[in-house]
PDB file of N, CA, C and O in Angstrom:
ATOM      1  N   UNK A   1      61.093  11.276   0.149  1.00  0.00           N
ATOM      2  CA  UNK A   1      59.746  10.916   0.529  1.00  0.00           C
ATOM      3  C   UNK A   1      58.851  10.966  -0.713  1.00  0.00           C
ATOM      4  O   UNK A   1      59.096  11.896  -1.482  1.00  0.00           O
ATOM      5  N   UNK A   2      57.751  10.042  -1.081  1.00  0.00           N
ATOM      6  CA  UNK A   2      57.367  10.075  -2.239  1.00  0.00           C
ATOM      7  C   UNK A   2      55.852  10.899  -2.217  1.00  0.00           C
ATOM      8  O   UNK A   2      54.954  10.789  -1.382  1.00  0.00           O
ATOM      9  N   UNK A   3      55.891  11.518  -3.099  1.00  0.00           N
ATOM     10  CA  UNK A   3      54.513  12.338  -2.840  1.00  0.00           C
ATOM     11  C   UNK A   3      53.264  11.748  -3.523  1.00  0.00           C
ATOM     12  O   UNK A   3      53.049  11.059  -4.520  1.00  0.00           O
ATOM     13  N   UNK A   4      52.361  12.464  -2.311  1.00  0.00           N
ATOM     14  CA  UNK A   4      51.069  11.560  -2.357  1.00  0.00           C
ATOM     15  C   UNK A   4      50.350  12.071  -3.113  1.00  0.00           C
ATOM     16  O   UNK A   4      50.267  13.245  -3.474  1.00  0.00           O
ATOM     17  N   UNK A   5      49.716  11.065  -3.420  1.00  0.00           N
ATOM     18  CA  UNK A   5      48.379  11.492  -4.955  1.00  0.00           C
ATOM     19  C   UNK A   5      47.212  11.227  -3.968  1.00  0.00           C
ATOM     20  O   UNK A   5      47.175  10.753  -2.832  1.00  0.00           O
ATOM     21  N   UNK A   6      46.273  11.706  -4.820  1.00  0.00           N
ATOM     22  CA  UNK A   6      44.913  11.684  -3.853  1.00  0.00           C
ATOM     23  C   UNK A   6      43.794  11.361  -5.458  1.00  0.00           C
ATOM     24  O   UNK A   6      43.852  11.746  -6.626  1.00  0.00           O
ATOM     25  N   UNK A   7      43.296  10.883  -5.036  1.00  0.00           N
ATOM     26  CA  UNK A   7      41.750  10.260  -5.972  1.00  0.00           C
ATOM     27  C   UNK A   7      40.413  10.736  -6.226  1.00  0.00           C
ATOM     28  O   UNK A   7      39.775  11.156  -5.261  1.00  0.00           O
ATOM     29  N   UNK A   8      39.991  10.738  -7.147  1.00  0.00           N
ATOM     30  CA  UNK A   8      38.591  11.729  -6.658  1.00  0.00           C
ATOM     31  C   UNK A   8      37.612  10.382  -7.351  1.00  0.00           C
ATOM     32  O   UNK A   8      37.792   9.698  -8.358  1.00  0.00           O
ATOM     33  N   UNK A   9      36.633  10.378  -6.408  1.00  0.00           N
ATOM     34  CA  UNK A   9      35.751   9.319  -6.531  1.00  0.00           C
ATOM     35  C   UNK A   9      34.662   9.782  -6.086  1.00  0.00           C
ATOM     36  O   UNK A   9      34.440  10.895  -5.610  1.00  0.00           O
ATOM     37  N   UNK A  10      33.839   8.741  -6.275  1.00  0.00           N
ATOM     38  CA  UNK A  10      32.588   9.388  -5.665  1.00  0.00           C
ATOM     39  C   UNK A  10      32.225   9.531  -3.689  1.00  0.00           C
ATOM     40  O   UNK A  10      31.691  10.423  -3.029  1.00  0.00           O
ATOM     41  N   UNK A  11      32.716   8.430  -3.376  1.00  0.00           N
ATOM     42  CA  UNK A  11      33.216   8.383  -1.880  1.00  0.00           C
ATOM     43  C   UNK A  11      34.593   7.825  -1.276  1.00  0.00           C
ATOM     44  O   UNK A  11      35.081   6.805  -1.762  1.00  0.00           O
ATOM     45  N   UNK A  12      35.059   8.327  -0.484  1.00  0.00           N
ATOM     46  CA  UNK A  12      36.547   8.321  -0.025  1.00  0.00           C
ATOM     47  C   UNK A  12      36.971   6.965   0.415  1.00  0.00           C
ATOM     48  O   UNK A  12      36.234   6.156   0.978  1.00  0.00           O
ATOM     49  N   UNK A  13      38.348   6.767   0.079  1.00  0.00           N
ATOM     50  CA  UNK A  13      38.365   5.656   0.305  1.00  0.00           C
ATOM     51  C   UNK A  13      38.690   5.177   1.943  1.00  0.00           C
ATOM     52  O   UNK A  13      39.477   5.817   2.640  1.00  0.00           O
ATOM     53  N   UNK A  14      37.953   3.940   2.446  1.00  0.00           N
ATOM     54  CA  UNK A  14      37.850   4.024   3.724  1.00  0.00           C
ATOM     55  C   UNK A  14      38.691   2.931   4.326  1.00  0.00           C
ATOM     56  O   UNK A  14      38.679   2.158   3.368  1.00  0.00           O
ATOM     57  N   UNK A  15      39.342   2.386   5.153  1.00  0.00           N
ATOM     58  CA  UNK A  15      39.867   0.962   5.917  1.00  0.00           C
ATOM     59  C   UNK A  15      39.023   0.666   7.282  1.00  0.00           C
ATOM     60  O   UNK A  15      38.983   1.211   8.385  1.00  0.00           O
ATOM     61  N   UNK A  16      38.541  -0.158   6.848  1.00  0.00           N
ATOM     62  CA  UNK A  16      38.085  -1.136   8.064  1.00  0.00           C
ATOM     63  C   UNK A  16      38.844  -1.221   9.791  1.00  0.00           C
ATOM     64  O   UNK A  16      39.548  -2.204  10.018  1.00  0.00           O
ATOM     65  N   UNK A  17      38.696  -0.416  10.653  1.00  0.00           N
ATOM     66  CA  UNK A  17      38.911  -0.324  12.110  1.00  0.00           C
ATOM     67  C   UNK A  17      37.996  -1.515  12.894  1.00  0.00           C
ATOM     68  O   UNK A  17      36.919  -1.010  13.212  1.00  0.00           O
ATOM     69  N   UNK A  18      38.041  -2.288  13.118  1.00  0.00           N
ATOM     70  CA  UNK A  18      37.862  -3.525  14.573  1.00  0.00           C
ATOM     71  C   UNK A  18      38.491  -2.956  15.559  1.00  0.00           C
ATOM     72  O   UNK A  18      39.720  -3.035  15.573  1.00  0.00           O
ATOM     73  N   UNK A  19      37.690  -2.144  16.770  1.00  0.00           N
ATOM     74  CA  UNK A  19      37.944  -2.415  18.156  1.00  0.00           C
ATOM     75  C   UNK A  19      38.277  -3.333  18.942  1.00  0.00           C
ATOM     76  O   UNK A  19      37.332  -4.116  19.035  1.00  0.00           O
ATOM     77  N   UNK A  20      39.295  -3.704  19.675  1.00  0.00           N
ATOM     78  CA  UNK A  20      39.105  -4.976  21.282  1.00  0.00           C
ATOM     79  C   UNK A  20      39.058  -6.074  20.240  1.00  0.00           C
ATOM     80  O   UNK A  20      38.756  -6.015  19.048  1.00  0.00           O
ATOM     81  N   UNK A  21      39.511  -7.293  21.151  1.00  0.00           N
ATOM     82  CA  UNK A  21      39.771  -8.242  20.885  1.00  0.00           C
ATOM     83  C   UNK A  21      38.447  -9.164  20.802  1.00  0.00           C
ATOM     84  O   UNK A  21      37.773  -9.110  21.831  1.00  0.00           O
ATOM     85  N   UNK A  22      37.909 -10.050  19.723  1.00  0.00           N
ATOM     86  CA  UNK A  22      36.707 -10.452  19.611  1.00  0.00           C
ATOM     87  C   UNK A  22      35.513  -9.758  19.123  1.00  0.00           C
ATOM     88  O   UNK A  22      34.346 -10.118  19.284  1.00  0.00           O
ATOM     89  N   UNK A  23      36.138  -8.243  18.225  1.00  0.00           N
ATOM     90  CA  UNK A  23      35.056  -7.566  17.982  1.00  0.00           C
ATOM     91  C   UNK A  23      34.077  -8.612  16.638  1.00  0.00           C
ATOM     92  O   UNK A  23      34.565  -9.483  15.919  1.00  0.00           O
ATOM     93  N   UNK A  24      33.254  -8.343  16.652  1.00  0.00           N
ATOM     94  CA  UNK A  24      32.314  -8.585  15.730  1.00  0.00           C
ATOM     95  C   UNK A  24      31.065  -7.768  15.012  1.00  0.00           C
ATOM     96  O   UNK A  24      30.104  -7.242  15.573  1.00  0.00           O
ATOM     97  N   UNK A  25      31.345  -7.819  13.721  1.00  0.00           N
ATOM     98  CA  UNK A  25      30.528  -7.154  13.032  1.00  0.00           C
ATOM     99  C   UNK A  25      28.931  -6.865  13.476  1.00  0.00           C
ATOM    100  O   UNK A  25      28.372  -5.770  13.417  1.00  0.00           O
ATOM    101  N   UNK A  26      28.189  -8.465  14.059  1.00  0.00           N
ATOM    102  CA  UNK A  26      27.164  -8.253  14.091  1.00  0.00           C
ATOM    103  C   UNK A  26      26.961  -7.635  15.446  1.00  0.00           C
ATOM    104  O   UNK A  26      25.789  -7.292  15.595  1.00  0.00           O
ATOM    105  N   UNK A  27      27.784  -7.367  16.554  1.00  0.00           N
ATOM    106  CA  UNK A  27      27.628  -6.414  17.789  1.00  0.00           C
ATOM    107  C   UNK A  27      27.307  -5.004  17.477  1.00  0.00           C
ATOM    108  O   UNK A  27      26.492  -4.362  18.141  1.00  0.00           O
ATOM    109  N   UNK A  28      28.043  -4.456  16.319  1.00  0.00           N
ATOM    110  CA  UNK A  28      28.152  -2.736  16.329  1.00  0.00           C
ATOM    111  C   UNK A  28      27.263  -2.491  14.781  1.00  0.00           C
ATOM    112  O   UNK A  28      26.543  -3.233  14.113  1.00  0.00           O
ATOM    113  N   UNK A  29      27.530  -1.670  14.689  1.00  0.00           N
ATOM    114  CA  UNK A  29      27.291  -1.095  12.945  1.00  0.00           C
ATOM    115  C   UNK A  29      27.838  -1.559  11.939  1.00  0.00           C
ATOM    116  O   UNK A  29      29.046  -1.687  12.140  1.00  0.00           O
ATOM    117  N   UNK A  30      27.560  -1.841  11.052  1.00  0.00           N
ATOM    118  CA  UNK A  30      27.878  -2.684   9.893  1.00  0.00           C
ATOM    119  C   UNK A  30      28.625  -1.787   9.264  1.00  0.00           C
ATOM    120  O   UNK A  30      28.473  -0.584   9.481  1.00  0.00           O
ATOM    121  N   UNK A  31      29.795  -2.398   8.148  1.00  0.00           N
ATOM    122  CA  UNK A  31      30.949  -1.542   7.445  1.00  0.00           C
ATOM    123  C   UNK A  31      29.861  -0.809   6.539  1.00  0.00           C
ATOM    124  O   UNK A  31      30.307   0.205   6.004  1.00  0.00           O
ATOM    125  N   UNK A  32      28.921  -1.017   6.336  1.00  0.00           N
ATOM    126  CA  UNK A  32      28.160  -0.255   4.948  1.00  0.00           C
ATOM    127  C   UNK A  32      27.679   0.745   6.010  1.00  0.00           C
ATOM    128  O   UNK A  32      27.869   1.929   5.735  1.00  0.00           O
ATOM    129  N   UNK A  33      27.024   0.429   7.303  1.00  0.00           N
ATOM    130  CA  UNK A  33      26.250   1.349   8.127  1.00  0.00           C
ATOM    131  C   UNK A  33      27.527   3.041   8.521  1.00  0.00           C
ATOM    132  O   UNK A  33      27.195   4.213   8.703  1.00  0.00           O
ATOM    133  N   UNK A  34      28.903   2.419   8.514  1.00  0.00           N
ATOM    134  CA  UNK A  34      29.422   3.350   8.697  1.00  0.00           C
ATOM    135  C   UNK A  34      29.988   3.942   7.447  1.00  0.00           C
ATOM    136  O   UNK A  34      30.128   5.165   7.481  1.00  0.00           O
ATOM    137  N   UNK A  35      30.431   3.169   6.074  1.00  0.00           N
ATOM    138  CA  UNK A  35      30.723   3.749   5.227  1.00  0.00           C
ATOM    139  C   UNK A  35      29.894   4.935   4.739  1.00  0.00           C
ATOM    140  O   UNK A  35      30.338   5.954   4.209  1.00  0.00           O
ATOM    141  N   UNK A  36      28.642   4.648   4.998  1.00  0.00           N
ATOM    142  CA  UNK A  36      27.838   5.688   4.566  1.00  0.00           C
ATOM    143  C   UNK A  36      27.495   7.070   5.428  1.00  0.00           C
ATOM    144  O   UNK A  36      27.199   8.213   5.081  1.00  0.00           O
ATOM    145  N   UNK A  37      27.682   6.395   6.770  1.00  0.00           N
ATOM    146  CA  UNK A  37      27.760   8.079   7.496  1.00  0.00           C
ATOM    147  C   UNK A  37      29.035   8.806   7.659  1.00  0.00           C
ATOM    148  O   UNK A  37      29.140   9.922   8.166  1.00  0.00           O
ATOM    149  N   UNK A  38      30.345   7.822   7.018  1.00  0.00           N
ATOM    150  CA  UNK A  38      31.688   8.885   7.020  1.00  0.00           C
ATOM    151  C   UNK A  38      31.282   9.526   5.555  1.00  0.00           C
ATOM    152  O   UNK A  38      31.822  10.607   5.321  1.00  0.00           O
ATOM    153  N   UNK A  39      30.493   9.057   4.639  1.00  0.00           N
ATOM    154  CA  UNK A  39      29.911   9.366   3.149  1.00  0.00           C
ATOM    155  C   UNK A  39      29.222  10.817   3.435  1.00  0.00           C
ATOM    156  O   UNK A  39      29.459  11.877   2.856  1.00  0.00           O
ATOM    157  N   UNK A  40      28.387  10.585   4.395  1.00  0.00           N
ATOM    158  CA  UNK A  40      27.523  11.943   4.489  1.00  0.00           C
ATOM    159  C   UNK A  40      28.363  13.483   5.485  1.00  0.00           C
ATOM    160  O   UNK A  40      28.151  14.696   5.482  1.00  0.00           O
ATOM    161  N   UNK A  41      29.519  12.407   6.360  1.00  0.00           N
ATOM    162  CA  UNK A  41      30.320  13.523   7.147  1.00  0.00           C
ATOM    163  C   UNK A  41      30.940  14.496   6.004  1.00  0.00           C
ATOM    164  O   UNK A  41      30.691  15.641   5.626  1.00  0.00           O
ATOM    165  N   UNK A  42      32.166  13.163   5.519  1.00  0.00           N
ATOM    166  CA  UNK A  42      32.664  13.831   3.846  1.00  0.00           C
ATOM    167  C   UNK A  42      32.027  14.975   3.391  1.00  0.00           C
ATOM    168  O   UNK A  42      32.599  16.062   3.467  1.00  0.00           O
ATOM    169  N   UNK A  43      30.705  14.842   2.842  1.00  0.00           N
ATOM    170  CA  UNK A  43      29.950  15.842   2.259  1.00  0.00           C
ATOM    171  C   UNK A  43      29.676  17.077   3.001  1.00  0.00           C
ATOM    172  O   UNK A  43      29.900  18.173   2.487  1.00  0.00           O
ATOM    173  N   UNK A  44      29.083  16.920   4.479  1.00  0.00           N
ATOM    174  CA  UNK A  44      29.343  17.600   5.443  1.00  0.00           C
ATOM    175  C   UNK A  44      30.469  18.652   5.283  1.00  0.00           C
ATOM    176  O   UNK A  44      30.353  19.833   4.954  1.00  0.00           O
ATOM    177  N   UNK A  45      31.571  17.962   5.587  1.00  0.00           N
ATOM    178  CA  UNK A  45      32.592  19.097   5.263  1.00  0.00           C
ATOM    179  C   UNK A  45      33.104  19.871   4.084  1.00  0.00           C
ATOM    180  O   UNK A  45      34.061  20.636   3.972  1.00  0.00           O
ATOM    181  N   UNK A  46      32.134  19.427   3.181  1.00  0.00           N
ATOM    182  CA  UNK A  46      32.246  20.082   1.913  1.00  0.00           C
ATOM    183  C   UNK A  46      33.208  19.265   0.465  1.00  0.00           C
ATOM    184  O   UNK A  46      33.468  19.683  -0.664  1.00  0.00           O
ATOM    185  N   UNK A  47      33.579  17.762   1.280  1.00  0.00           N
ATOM    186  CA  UNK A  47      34.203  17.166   0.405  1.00  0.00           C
ATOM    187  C   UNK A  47      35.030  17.283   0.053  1.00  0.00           C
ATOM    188  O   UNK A  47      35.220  17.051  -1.141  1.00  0.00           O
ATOM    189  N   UNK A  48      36.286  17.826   1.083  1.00  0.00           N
ATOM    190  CA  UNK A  48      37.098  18.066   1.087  1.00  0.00           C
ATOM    191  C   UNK A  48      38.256  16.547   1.024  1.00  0.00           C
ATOM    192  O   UNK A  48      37.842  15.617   1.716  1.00  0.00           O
ATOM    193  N   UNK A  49      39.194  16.361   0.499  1.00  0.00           N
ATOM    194  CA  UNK A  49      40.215  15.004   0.950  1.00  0.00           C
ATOM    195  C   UNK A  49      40.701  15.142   1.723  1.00  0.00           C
ATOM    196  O   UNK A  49      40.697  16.245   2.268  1.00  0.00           O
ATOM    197  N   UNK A  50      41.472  13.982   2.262  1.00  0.00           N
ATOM    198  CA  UNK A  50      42.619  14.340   3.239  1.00  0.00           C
ATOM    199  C   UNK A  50      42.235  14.021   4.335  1.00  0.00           C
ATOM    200  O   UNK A  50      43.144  14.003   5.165  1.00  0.00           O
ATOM    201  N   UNK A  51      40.641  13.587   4.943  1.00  0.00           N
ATOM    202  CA  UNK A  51      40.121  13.523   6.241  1.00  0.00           C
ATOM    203  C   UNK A  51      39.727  11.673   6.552  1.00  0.00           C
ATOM    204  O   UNK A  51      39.486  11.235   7.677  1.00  0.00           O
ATOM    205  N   UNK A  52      39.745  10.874   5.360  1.00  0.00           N
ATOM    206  CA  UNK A  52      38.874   9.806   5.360  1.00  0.00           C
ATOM    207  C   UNK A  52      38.833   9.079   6.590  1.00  0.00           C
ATOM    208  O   UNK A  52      37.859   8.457   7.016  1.00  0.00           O
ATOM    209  N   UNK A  53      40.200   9.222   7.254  1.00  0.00           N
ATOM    210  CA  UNK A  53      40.695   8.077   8.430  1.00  0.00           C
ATOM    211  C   UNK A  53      39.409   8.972   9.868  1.00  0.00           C
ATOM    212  O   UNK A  53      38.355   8.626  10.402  1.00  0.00           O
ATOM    213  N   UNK A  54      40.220  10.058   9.945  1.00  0.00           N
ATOM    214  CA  UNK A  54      38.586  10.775  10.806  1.00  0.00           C
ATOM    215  C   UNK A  54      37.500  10.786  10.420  1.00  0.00           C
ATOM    216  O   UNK A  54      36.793  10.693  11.423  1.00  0.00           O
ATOM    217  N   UNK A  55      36.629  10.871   9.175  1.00  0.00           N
ATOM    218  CA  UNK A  55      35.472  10.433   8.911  1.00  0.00           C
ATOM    219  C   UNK A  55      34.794   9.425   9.040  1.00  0.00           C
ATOM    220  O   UNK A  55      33.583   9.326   8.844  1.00  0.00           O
ATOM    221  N   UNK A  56      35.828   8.280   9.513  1.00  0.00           N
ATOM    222  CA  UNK A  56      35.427   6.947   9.506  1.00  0.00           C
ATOM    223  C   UNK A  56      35.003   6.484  10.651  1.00  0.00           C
ATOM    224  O   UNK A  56      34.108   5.688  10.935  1.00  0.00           O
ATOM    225  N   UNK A  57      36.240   7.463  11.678  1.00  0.00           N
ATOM    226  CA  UNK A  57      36.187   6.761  12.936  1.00  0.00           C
ATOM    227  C   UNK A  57      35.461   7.928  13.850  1.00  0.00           C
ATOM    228  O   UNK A  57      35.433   7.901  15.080  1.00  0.00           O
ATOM    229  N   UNK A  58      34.785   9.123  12.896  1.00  0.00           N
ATOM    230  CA  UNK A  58      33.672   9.718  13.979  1.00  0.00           C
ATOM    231  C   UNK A  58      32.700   8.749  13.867  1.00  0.00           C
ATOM    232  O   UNK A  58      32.252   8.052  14.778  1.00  0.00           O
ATOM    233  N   UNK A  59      32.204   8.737  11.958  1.00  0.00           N
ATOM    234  CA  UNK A  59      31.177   7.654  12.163  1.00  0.00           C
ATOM    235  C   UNK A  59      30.580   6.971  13.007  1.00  0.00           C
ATOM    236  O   UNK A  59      29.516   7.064  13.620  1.00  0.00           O
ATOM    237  N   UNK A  60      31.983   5.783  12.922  1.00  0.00           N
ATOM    238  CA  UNK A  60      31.584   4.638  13.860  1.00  0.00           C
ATOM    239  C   UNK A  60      31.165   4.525  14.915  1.00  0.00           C
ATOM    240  O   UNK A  60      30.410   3.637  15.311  1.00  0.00           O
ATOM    241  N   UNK A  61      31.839   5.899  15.835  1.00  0.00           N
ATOM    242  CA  UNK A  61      31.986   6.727  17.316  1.00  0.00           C
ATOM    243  C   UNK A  61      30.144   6.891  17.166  1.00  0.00           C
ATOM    244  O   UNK A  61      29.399   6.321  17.963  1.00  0.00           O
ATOM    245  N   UNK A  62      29.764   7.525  16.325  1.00  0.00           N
ATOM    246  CA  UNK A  62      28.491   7.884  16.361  1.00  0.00           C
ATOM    247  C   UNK A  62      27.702   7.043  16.230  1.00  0.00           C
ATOM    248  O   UNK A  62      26.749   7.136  17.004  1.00  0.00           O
ATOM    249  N   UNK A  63      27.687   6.162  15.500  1.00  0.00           N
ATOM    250  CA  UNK A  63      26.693   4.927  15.338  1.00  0.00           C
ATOM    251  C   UNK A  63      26.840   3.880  16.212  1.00  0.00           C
ATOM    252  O   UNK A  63      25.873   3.155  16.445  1.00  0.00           O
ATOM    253  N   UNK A  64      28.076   3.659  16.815  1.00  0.00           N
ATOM    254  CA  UNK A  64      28.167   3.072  18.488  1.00  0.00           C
ATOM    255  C   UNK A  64      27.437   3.605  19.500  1.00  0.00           C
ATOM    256  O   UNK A  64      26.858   2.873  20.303  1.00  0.00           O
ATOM    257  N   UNK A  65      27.380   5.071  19.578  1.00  0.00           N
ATOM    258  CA  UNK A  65      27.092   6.006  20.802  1.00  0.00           C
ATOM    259  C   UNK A  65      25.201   5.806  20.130  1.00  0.00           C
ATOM    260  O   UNK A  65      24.457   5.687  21.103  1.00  0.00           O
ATOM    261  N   UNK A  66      24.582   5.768  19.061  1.00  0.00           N
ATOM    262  CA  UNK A  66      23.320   5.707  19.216  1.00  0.00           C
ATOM    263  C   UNK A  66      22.710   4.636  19.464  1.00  0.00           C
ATOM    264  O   UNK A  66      21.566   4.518  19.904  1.00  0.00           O
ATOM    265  N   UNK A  67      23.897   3.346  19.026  1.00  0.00           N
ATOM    266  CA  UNK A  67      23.057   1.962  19.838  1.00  0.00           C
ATOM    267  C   UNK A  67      23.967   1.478  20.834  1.00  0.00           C
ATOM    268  O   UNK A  67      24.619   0.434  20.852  1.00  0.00           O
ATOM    269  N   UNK A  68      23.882   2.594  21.814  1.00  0.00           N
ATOM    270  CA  UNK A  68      23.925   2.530  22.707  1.00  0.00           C
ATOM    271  C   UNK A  68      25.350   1.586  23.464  1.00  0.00           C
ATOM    272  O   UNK A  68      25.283   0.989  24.539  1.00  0.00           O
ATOM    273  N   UNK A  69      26.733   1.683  22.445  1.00  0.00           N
ATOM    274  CA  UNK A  69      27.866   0.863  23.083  1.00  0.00           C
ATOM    275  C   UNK A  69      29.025   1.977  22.571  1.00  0.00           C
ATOM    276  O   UNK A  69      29.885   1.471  21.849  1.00  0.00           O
ATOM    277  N   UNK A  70      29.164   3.333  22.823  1.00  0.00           N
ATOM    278  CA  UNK A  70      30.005   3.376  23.085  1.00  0.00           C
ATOM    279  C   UNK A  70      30.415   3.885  24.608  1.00  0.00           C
ATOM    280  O   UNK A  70      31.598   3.935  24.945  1.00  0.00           O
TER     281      UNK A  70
END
């Protein structure tokens, strides 16, 4: 198994999640709208690695749930 390296940057690196079939950008939060609150979770937890894929997708969870679709 090949071992994993990890990066230090200034924010983690993130992949793009689309919900359901026909999602569209301009329905939910924008990739910058969530890059930046998995940016501030990150920090939140002290900036730790290893979390990016959950940082991303509380985000989104959260910025869905305040306008009102999740």
């Amino acid at each position: 198994m090949p071992k994993r390296t990890t990066q230090k940057e200034d924010t983690p690196r993130m992949k793009r999640i689309i919900f359901g079939k026909g999602a569209s950008a301009s329905h939910g939060p924008s990739q910058g709208e969530i890059e930046w609150r998995a940016y501030q979770i990150f920090l939140e937890r002290g900036g730790t690695d290893g979390h990016a894929e959950r940082d991303w997708l509380q985000a989104e969870y959260q910025l869905r749930r305040e306008k009102g679709q999740a």
